[in-house]
N, C-alpha and C positions, 0 to 999 in steps of 0.2 A: 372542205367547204365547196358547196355548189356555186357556178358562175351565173351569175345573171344575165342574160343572152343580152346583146343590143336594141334589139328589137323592142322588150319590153321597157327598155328607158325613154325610145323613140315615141311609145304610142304611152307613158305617163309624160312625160314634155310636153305632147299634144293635148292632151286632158286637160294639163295645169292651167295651160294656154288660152284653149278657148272658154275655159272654167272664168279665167281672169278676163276677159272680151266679154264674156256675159253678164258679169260684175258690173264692169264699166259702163257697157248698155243702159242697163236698169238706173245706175245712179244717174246718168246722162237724162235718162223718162224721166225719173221723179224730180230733178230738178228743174227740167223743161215743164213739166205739170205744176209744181210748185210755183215758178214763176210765173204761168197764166193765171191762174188763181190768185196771187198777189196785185196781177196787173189788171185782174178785170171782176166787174161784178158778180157777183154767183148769180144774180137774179137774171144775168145776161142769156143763162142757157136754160130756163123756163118761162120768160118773156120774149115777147116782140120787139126788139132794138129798135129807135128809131136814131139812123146812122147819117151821116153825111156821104151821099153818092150821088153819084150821075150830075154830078158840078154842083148840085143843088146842098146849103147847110144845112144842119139839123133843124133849123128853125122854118126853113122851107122845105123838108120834108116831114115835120108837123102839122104846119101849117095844110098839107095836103092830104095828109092823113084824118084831118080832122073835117075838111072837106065830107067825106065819107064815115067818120063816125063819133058822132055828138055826144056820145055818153059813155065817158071811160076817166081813168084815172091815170096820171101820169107820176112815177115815180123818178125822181132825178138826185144819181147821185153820184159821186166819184168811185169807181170801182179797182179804183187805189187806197182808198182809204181804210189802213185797217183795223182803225178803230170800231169801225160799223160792222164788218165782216160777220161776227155774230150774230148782230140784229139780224142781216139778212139773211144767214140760214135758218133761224127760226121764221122771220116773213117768207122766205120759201117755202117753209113746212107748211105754212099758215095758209099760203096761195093755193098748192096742189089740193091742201084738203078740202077749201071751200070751193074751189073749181074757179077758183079768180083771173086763171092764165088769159081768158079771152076778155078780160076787162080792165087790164093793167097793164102799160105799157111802160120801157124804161128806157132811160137816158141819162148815156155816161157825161156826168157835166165835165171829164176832160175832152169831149166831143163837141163842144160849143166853144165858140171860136169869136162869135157877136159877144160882144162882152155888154150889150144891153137884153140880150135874151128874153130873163127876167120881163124888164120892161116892157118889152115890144109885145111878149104872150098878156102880159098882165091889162093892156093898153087895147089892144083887140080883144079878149074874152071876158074881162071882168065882166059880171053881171050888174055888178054896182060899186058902190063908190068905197063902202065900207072893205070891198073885197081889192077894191085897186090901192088904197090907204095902206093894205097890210101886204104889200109884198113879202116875197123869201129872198133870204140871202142863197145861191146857187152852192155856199162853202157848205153847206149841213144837207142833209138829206131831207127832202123833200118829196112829197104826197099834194097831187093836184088835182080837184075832184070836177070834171066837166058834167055836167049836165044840159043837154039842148045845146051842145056848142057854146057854153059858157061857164068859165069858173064861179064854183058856186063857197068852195072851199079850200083852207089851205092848210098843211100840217107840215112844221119845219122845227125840227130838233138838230139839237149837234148830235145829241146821240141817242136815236130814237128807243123805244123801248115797244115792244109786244104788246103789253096790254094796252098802253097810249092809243098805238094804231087802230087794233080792233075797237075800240071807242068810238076815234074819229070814223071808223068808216059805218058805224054800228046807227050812228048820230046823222050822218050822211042819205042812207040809204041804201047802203051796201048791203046785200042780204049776203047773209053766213048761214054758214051749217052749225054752228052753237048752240 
């Protein structure tokens, strides 16, 4: 019987080794990927965030955002929730194909901290009374339709559905590719 030199045990040890380190790695990504995913909106990385920075809340960097643009729509929703998870990659699909990304902005409601929010936007943009009567609750996801610097519209499901939306925004004014 032939001996197996040293050598060759040395450099399968090392194989096995970084074989197993590379293993590790990869489940180490996927569950660091998995957990952003869980933790945040999918819509987060085809829309414009509007975030709390530079000491300013989300509600004061809305507020200045909208300074400069009067006619958009604002989605707000928990990007923890993952009941909705699906809604939103089909609303994704839905965004990219109608070219919506420059007209829809999103806000993670675990990013609002005013716990009048709601109120305070409803109180300054309502266009009328009928639109400040129907607030949203900020627990459900939510579609907020600005035109001229004023809500003109609101669409607030616990669990949105695809053809719902295209509706409301079809009803709106929103032009689609459809």
């Amino acid at each position: 019987m032939k001996k197996i030199p040293l050598k060759n045990y040395i450099i399968y040890s090392i194989i096995v080794l970084v074989t197993f380190a590379i293993s590790i790695y990869i489940v180490m990504l996927f569950n660091r990927s998995k957990e952003y995913y869980e933790n945040n909106s999918v819509l987060a990385d085809v829309l414009y965030e509007i975030l709390p920075k530079n000491n300013l809340s989300v509600s004061d960097n809305l507020n200045n955002y909208l300074l400069e643009n009067s006619n958009l729509i604002i989605y707000i929703s928990s990007g923890k929730d993952k009941d909705i998870k699906e809604f939103e990659n089909s609303f994704k699909s839905y965004i990219i194909e109608n070219n919506l990304k420059n007209d829809i902005i999103y806000i993670d409601s675990n990013d609002i901290k005013k716990s009048n929010f709601i109120e305070d936007l409803f109180n300054n943009y309502a266009s009328n009374d009928v639109i400040l009567s129907n607030k949203p609750t900020i627990k459900y996801p939510t579609l907020i339709i600005f035109k001229n610097g004023k809500i003109i519209n609101v669409y607030n499901e616990k669990i949105p559905n695809l053809y719902s939306v295209k509706i409301f925004l079809m009803t709106n004014g929103v032009e689609i590719n459809d």
